[in-house]
GUSESE-727660 format. One record per residue (C-alpha): residue number from 1; residue in one letter; x, y, z. Coordinates in steps of 0.05 Angstrom, whole numbers, padded with zeros to 5 digits, m for minus. Layout:
REM residues N
+-----+----+--------+--------+--------+
!   i ! aa !     px !     py !     pz !
+-----+----+--------+--------+--------+
! NUM !  a !      X !      Y !      Z !
...
+-----+----+--------+--------+--------+
END
This chain:
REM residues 426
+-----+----+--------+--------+--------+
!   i ! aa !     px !     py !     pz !
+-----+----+--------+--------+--------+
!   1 !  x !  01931 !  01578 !  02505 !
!   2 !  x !  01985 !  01613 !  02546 !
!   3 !  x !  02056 !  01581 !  02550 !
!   4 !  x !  02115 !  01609 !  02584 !
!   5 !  x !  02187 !  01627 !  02538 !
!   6 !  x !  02236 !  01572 !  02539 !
!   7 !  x !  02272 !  01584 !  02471 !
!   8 !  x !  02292 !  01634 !  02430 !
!   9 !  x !  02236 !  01612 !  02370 !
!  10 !  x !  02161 !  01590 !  02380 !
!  11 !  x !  02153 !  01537 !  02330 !
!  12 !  x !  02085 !  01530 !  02304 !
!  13 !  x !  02059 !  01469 !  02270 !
!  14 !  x !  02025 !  01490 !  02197 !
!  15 !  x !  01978 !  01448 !  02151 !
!  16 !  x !  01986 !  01473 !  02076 !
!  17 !  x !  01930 !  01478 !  02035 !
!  18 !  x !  01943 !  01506 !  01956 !
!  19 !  x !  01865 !  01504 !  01947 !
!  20 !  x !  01846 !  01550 !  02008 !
!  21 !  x !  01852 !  01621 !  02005 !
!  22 !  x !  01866 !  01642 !  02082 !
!  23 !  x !  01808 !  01629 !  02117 !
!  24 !  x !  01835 !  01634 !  02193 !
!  25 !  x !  01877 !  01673 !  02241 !
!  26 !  x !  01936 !  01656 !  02289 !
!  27 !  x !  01959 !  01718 !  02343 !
!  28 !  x !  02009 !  01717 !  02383 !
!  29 !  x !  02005 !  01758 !  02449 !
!  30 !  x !  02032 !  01787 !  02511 !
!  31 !  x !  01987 !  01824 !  02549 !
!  32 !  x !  01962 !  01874 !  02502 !
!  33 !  x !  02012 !  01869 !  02459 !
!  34 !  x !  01997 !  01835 !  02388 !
!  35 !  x !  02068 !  01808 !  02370 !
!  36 !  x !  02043 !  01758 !  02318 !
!  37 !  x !  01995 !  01756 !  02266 !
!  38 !  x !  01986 !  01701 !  02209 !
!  39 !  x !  01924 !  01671 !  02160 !
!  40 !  x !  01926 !  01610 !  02160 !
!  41 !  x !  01889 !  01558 !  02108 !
!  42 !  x !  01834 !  01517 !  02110 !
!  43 !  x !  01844 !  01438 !  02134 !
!  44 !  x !  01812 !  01396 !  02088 !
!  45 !  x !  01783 !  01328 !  02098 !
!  46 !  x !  01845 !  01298 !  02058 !
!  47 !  x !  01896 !  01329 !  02110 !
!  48 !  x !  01916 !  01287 !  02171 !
!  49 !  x !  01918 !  01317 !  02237 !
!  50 !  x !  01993 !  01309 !  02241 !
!  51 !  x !  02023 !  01380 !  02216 !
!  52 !  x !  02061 !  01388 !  02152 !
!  53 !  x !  02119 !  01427 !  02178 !
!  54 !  x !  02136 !  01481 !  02235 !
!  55 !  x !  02151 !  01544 !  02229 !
!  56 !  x !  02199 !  01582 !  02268 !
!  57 !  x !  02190 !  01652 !  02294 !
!  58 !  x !  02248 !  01689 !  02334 !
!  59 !  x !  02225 !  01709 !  02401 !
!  60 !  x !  02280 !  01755 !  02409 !
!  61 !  x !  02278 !  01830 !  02394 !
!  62 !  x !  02196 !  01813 !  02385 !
!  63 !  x !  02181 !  01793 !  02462 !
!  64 !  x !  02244 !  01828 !  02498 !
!  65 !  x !  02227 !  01813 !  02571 !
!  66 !  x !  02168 !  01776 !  02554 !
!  67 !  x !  02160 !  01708 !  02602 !
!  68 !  x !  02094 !  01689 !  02568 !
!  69 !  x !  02058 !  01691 !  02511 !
!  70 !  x !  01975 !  01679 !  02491 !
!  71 !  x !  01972 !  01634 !  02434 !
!  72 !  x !  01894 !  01655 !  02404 !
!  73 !  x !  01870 !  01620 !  02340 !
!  74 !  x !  01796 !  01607 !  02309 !
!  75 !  x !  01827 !  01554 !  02267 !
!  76 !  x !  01788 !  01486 !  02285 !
!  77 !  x !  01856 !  01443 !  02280 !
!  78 !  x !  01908 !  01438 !  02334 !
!  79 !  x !  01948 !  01496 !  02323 !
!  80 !  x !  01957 !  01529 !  02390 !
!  81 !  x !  01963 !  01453 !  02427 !
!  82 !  x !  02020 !  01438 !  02373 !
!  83 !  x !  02067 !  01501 !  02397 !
!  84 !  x !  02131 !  01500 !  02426 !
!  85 !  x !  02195 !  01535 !  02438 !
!  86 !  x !  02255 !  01520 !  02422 !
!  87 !  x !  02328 !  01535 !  02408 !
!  88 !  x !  02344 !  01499 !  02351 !
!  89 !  x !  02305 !  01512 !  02297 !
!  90 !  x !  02303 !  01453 !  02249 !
!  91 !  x !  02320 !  01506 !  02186 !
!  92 !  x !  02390 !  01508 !  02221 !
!  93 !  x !  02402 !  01440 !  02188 !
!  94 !  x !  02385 !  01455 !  02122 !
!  95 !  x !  02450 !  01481 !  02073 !
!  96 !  x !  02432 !  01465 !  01999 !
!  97 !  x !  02485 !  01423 !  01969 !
!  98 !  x !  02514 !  01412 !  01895 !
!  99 !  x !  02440 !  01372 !  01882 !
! 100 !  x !  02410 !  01439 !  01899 !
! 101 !  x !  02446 !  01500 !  01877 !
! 102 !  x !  02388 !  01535 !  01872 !
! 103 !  x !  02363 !  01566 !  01930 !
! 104 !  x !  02295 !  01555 !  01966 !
! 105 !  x !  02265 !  01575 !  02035 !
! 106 !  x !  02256 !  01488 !  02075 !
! 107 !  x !  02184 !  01511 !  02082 !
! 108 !  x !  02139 !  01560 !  02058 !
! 109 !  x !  02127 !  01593 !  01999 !
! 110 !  x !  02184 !  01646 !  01973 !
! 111 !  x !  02177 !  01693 !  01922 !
! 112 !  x !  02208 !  01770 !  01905 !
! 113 !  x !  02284 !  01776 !  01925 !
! 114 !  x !  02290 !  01836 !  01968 !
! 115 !  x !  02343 !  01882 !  02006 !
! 116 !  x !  02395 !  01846 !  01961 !
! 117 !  x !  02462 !  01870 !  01988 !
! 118 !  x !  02533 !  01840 !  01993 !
! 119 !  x !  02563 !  01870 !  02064 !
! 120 !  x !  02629 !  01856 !  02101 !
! 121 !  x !  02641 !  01789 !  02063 !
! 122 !  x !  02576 !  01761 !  02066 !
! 123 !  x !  02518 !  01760 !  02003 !
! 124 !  x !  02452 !  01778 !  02039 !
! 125 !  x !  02387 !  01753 !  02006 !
! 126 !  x !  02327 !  01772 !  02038 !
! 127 !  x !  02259 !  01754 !  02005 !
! 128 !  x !  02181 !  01760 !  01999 !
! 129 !  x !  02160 !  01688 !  02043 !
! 130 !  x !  02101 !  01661 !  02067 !
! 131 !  x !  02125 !  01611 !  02129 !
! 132 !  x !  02047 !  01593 !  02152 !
! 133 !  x !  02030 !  01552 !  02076 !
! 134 !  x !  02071 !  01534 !  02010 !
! 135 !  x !  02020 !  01580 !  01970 !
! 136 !  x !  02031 !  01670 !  01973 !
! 137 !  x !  01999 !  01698 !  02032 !
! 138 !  x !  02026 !  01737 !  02098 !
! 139 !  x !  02076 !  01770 !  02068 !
! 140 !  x !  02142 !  01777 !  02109 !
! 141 !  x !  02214 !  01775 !  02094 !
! 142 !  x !  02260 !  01710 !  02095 !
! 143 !  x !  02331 !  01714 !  02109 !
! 144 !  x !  02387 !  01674 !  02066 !
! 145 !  x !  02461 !  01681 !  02074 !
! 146 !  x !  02523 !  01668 !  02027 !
! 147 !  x !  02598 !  01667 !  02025 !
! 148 !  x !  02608 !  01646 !  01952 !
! 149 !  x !  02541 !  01676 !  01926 !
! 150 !  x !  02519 !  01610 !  01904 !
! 151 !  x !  02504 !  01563 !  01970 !
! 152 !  x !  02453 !  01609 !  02011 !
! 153 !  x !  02432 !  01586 !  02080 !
! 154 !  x !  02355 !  01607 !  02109 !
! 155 !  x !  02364 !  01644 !  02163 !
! 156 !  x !  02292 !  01658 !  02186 !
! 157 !  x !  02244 !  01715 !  02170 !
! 158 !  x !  02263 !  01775 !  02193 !
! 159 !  x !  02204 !  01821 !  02181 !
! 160 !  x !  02134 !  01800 !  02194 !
! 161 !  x !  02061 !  01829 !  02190 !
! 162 !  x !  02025 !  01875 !  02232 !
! 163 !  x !  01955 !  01881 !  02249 !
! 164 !  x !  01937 !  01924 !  02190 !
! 165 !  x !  01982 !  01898 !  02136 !
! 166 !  x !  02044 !  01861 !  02110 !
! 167 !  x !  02107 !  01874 !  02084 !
! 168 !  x !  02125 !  01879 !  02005 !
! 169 !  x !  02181 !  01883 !  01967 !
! 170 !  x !  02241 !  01933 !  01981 !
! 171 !  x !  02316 !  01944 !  01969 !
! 172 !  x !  02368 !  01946 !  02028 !
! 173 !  x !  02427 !  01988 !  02030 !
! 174 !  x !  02485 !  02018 !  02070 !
! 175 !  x !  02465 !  02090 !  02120 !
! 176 !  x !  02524 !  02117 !  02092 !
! 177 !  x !  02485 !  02186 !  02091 !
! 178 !  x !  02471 !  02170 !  02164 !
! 179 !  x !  02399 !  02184 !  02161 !
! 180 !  x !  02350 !  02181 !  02219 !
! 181 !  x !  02395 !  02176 !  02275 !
! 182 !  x !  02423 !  02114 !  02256 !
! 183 !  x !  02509 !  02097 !  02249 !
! 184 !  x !  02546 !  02103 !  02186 !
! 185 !  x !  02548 !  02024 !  02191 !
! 186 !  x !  02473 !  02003 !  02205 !
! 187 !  x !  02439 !  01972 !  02143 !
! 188 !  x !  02380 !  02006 !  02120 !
! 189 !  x !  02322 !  01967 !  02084 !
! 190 !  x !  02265 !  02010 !  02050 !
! 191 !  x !  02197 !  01968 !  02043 !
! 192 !  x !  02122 !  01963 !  02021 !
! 193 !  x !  02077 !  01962 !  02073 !
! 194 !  x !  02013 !  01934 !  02050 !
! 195 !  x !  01953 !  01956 !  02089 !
! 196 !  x !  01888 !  01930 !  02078 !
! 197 !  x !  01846 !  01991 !  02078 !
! 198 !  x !  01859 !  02063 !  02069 !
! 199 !  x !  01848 !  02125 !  02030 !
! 200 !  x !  01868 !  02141 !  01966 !
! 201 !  x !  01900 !  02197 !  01942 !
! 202 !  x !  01831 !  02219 !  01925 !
! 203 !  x !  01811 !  02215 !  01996 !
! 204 !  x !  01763 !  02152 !  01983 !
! 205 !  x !  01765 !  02088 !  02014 !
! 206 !  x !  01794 !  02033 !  01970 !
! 207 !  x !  01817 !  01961 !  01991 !
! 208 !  x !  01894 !  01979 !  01997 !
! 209 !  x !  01938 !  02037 !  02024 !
! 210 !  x !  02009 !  02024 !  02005 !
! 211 !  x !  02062 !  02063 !  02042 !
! 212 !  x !  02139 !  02055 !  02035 !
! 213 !  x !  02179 !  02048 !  02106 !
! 214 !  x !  02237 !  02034 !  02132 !
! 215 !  x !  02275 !  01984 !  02184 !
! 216 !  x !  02345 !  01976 !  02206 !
! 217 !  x !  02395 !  01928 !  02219 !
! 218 !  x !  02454 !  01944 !  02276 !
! 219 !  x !  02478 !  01868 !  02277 !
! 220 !  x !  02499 !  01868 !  02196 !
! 221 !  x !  02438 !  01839 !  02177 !
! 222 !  x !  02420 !  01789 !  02220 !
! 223 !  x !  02371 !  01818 !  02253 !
! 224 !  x !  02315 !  01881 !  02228 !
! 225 !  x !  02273 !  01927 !  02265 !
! 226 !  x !  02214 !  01974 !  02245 !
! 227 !  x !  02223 !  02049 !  02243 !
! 228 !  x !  02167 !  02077 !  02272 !
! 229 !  x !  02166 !  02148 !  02247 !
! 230 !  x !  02176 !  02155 !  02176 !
! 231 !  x !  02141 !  02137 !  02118 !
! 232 !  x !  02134 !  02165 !  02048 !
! 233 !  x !  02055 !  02172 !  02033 !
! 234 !  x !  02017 !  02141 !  01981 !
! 235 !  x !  02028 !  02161 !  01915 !
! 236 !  x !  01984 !  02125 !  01873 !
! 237 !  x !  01941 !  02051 !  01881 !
! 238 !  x !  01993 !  02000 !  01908 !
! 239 !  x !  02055 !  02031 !  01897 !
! 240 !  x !  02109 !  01995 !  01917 !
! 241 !  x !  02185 !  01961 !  01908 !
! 242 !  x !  02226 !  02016 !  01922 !
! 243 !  x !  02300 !  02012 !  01893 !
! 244 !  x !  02355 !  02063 !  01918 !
! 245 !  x !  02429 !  02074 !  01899 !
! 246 !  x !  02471 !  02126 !  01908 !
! 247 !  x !  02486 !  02169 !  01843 !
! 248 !  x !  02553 !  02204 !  01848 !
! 249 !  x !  02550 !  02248 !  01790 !
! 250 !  x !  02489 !  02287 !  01815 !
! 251 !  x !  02510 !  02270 !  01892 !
! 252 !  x !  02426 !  02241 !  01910 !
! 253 !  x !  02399 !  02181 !  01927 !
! 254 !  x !  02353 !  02159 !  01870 !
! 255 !  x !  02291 !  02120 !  01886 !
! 256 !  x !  02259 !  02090 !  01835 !
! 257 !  x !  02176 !  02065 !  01841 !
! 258 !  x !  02132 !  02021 !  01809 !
! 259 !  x !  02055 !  02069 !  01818 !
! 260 !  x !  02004 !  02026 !  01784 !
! 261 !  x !  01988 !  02000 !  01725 !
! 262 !  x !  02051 !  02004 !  01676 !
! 263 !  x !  02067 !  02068 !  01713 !
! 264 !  x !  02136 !  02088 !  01749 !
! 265 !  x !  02171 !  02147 !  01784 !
! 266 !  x !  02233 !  02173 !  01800 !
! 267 !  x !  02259 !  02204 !  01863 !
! 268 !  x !  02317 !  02233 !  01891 !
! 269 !  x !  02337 !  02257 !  01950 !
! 270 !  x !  02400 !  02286 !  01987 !
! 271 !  x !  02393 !  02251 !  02056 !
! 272 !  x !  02350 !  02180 !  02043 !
! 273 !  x !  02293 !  02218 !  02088 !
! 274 !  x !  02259 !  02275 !  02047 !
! 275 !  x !  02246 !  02252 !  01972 !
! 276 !  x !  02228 !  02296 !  01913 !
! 277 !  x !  02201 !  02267 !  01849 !
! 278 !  x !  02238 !  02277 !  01783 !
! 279 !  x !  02204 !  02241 !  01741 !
! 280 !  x !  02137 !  02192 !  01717 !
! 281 !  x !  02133 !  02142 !  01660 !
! 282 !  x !  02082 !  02101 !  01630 !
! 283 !  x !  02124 !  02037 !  01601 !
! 284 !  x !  02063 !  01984 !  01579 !
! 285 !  x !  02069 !  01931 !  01584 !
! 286 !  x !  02121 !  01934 !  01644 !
! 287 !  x !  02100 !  01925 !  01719 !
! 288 !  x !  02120 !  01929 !  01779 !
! 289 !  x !  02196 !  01908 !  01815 !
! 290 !  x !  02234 !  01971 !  01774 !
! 291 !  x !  02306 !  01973 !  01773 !
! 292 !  x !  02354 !  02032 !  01745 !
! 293 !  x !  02426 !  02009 !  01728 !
! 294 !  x !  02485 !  02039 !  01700 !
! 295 !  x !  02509 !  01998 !  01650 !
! 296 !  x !  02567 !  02049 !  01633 !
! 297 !  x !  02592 !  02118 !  01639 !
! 298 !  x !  02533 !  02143 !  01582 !
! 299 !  x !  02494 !  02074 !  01585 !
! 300 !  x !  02436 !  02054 !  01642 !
! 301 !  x !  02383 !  02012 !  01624 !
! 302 !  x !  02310 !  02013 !  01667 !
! 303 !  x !  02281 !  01944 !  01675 !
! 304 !  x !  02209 !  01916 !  01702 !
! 305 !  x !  02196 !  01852 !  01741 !
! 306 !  x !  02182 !  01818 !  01679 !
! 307 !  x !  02253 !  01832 !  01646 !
! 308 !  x !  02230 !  01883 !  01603 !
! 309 !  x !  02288 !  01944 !  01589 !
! 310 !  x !  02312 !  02006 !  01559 !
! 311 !  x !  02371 !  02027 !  01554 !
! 312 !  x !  02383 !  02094 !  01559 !
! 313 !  x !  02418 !  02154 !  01586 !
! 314 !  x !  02405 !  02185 !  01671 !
! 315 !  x !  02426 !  02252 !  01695 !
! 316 !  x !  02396 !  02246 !  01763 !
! 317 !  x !  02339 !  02267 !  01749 !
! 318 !  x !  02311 !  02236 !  01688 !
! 319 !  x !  02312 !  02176 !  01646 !
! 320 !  x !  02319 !  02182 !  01572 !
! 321 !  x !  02309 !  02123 !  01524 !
! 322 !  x !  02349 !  02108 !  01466 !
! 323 !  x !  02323 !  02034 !  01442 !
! 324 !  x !  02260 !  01995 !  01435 !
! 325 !  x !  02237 !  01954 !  01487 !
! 326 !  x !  02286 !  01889 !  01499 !
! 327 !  x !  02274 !  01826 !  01545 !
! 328 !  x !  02331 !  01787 !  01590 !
! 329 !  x !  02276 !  01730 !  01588 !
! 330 !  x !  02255 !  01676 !  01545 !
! 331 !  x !  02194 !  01650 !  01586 !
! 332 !  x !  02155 !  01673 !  01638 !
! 333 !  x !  02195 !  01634 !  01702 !
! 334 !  x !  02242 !  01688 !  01717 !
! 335 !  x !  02209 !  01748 !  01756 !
! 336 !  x !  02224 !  01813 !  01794 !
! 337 !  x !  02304 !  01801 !  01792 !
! 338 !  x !  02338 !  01855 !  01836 !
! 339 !  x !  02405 !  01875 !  01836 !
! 340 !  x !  02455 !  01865 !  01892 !
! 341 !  x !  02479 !  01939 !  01934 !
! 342 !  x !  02544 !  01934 !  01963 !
! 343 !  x !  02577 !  01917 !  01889 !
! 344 !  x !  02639 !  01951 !  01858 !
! 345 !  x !  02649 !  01951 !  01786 !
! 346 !  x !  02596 !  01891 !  01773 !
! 347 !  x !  02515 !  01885 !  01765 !
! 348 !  x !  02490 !  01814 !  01792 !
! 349 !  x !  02419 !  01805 !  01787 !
! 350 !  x !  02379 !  01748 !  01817 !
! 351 !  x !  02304 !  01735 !  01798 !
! 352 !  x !  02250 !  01696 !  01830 !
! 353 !  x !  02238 !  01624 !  01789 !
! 354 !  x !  02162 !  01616 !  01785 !
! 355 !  x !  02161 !  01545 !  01780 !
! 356 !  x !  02102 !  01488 !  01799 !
! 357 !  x !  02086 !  01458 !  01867 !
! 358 !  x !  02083 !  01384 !  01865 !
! 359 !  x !  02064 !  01374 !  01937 !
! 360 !  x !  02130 !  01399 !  01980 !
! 361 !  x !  02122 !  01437 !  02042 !
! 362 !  x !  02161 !  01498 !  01998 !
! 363 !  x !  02150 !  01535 !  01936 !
! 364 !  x !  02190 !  01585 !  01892 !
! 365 !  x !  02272 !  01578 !  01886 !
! 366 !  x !  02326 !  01634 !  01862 !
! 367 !  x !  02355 !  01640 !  01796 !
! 368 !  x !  02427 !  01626 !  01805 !
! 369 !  x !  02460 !  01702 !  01802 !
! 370 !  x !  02479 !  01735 !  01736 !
! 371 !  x !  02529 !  01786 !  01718 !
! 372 !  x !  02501 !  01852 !  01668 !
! 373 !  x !  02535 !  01877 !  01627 !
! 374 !  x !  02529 !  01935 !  01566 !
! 375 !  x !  02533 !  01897 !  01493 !
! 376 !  x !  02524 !  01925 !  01420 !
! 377 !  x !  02489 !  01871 !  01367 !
! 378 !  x !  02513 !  01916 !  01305 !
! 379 !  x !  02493 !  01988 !  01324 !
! 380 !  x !  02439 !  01970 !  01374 !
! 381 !  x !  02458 !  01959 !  01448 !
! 382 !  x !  02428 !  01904 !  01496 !
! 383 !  x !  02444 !  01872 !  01556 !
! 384 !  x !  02485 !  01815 !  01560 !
! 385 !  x !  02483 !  01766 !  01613 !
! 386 !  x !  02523 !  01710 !  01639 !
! 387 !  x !  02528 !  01670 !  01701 !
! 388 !  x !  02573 !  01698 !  01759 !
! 389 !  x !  02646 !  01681 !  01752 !
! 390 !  x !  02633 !  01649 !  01820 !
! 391 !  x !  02588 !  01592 !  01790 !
! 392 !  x !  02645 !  01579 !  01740 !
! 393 !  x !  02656 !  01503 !  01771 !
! 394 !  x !  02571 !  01483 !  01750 !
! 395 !  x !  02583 !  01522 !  01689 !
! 396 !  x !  02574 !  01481 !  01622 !
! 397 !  x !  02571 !  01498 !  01544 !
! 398 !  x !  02514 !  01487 !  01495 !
! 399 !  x !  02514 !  01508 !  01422 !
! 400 !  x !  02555 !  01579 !  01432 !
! 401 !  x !  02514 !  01591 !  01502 !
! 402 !  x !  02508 !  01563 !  01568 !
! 403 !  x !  02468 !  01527 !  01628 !
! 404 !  x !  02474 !  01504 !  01688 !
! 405 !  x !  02437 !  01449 !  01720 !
! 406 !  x !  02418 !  01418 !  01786 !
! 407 !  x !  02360 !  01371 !  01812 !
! 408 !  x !  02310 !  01427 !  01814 !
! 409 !  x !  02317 !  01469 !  01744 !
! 410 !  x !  02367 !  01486 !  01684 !
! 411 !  x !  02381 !  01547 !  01671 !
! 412 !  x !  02411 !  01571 !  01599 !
! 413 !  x !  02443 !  01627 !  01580 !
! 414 !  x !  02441 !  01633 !  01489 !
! 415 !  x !  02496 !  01651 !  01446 !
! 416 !  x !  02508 !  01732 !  01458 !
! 417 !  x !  02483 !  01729 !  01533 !
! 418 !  x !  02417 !  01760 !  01497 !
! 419 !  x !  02357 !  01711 !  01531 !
! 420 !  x !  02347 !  01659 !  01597 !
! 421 !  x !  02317 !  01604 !  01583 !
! 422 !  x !  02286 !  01565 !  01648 !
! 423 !  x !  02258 !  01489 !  01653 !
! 424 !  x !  02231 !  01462 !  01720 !
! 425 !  x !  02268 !  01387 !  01726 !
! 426 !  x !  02211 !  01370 !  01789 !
+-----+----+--------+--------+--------+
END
């Protein structure tokens, strides 16, 4: 189906389906140009012909100059007939209120926080999102904004998949180093790109070649594009989730990598563009989302999706621990927190809730944000958490700790800051 642009998103109807693993394609064309490309699930008997929800896709910056576009799909429901363009997307609407503090995408499926960064007044949360079901699948990157880091607005995705793969988790921070041509200003957002077949490091096939990239934002976020010609090269099977800060003391950008397995690296490098490794650790049972913080002037502690940590010492180069393993966590809800660039002085972390579907056109919320901060239980150290001093007005006490709690989940926080605690209220 071709239909001409007359808004600035193409809204595309979507039928969810948590049994079906993607079973059919939409693309999105102009000419020979391939400027969208989704799975989508299977309809079932059970679903009515009458869509669950559109999604929105920005037609600017993806089709510049483009009048029309070939909607192609082998998907036996009304997908391409149900298109339109428009706007207003209905998202726009949608600002989650004292019910809801906690954050979720109005449709699709939301998962890692990525390219977490506060920048000229405004909290950016980006995130893994599927908007074509409420189950994980096409990976792309959702857009949510804040003033008081506590109500976040959707935006829209931002990043989307190509024709050979999608895009994982990554970190965001500011060129300061001014690296590949780019302003001192532009935000720069490392990434996963997920292929679907390559060669490993071996130089046999295998099912996935992960590469980390790069895109760039020259409108403070709002909008990202692709670099096109830089990536750093497979390391290992699926590695992925770069982090990067800036460490003063050894004047490098550090990088640090989950590799596979309960594997990790570290790099460094002077200019964010050529990376040198420092450093590998095997950290079982940890996986995957690593972060490296610096908990004091001698302190940093090296965490894992899961909220397993050290703590330790870093000299730029190397991580040294100095305590058993520790856990922020007391369940298994809370995953692959990241910690916010852009900060001075404070560490605020924000995880992914895992929580149940129960039928809504979304799925997965944000943890409401938490400050780190270095502790000492007698002579051993740990991290102690607490909820930002901005979330002070939801804040209530329980037996020497606290929670906070909304229509959607209650989060608590025990005596000593030691462990979160998270129940699903839906």
């Amino acid at each position: 189906m071709r239909l001409k642009v007359k808004g600035a998103y193409l809204a595309v109807p979507v039928w969810t389906n948590p049994d079906s693993w993607d079973r059919y394609y939409l693309r999105v064309r102009s000419g020979d140009r391939l400027i969208y490309t989704f799975r989508l699930p299977e309809k079932t008997g059970k679903q009515s012909w009458e869509c669950d929800y559109h999604a929105y896709l920005p037609m600017e910056g993806m089709a510049e100059g483009v009048k029309s576009v070939e909607i192609e799909t082998d998907a036996p429901y009304p997908v391409a007939e149900g298109c339109f363009f428009t706007d207003r997307p209905v998202f726009e609407e949608r600002v989650n209120d004292r019910s809801e503090l906690h954050y979720h995408a109005p449709y699709g499926s939301l998962n890692d926080p990525n390219g977490l960064i506060y920048h000229d007044g405004i909290w950016h949360m980006y995130h893994q999102h599927n908007p074509m079901d409420n189950v994980w699948g096409n990976m792309s990157w959702g857009h949510a904004v804040s003033k008081d880091l506590i109500h976040f607005s959707f935006k829209g995705d931002v990043l989307f998949p190509e024709k050979n793969g999608t895009m994982f988790s990554g970190c965001g921070i500011v060129n300061s180093a001014k690296a590949f041509s780019l302003p001192e200003d532009a935000l720069l957002f490392f990434y996963t790109f997920a292929a679907e077949e390559g060669e490993n490091t071996e130089g046999k096939k295998d099912g996935r070649h992960f590469t980390q990239r790069v895109a760039f934002s020259l409108d403070k976020g709002y909008t990202l594009q692709k670099l096109e010609d830089w990536e750093l090269g497979m390391m290992a099977p699926e590695n992925r989730d770069p982090k990067i800060f800036y460490h003063e003391a050894s004047n490098a950008y550090i990088m640090v990598l989950y590799l596979t397995e309960n594997r990790f690296m570290i790099l460094r490098s002077p200019d964010l563009t050529d990376w040198e490794k420092t450093q590998e650790m095997s950290l079982p049972p940890m996986w995957e989302c690593p972060d490296l913080l610096e908990l004091s002037e001698d302190k940093w502690a090296f965490m894992s999706a899961d909220g397993y940590y050290y703590i330790g010492s870093f000299d730029g180069f190397c991580f040294t621990r100095e305590t058993s393993m520790l856990s922020l966590y007391a369940d298994k809800i809370p995953y692959a927190a990241q910690s916010f660039s852009g900060v001075s002085g404070r560490i605020i972390s924000t995880a992914w809730l895992r929580t149940e579907n129960h039928g809504e056109n979304w799925h997965g919320l944000m943890s409401i944000p938490r400050e780190l901060t270095l502790a000492k239980d007698g002579d051993s150290y740990y991290i102690r958490q607490s909820f930002v001093r901005e979330a002070e007005p939801y804040i209530r006490e329980k037996e020497g700790g606290y929670f906070i709690e909304d229509d959607l989940v209650r989060e608590e926080i025990g005596p000593g800051g030691h462990l979160l605690k998270v129940e699903q209220l839906f």
